[in-house]
RONU-549094 format. One record per atom (N, C-alpha, C): x, y, z. Coordinates in steps of 0.1 Angstrom, whole numbers, padded with zeros to 4 digits, always signed. Layout:
N
XYZ
...
This chain:
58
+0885+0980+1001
+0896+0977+0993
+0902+0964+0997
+0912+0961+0986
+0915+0945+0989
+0927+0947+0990
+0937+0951+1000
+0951+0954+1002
+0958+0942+1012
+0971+0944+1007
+0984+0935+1010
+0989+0943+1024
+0992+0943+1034
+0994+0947+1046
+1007+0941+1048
+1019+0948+1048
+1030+0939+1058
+1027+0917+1048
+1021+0918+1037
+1024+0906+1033
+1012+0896+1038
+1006+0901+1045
+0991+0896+1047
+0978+0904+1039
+0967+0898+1034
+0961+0898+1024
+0948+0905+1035
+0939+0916+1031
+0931+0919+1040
+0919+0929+1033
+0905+0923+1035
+0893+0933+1029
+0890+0941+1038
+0893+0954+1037
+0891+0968+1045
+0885+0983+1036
+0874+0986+1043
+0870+0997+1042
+0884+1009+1046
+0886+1016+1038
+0901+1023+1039
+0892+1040+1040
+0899+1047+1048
+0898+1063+1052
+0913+1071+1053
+0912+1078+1043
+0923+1092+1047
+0922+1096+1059
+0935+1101+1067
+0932+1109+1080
+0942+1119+1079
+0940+1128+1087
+0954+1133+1088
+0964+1134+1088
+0971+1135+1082
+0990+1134+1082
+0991+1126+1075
+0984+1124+1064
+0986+1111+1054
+0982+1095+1058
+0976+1095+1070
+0977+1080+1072
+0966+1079+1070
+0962+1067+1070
+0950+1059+1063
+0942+1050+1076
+0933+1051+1079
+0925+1045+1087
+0917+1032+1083
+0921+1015+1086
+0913+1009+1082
+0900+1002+1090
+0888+0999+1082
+0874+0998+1092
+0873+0987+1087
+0871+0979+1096
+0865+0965+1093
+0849+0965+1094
+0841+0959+1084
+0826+0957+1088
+0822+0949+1099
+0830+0944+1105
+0831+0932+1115
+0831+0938+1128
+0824+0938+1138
+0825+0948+1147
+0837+0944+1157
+0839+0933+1155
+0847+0923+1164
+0862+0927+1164
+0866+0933+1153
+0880+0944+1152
+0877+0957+1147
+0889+0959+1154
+0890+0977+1156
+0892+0983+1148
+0893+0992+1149
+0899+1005+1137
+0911+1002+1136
+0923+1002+1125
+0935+1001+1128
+0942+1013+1117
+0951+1021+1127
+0957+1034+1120
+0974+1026+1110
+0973+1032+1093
+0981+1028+1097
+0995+1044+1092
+1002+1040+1095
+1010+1061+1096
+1017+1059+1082
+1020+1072+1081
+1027+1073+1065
+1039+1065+1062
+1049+1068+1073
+1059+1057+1073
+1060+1044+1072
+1047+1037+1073
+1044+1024+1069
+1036+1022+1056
+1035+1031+1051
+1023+1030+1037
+1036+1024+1027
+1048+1026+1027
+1060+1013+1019
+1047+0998+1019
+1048+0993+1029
+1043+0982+1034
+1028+0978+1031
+1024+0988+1022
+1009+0980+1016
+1002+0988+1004
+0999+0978+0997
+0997+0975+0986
+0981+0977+0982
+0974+0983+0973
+0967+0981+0965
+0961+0970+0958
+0957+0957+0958
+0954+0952+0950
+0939+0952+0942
+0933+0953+0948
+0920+0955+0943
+0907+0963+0945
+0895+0971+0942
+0887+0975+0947
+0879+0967+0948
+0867+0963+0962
+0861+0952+0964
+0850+0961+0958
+0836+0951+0957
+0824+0959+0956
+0817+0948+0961
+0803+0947+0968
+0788+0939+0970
+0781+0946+0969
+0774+0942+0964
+0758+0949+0966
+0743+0936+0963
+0740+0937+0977
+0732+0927+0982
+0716+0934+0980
+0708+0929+0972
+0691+0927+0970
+0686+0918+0980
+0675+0925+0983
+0669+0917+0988
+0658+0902+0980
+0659+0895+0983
+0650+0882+0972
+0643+0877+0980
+0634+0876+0970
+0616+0876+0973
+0609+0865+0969
């Protein structure tokens, strides 16, 4: 997903978790999981669904 965070712009794999919060995964192993709780979902936005899909070329 392509969401607005707190006003910073960010491409994240997004997960439901319990209690409403949302878990985001980065493909980047270099950062962490970051939880974020219901009380903060005011604070980010939706903007886009990302998609790739990479072939291999020959």
């Amino acid at each position: 997903m392509y969401l607005l965070v707190h006003g910073e712009r960010r491409i994240k794999r997004v997960q439901r978790v319990a209690g409403g919060a949302w878990l985001q995964i980065s493909d980047n192993q270099r950062y962490e999981k970051k939880l974020i709780k219901p009380q903060d979902m005011k604070d980010v936005k939706i903007l886009e669904r990302c998609e790739i899909r990479i072939r291999k070329v020959l």
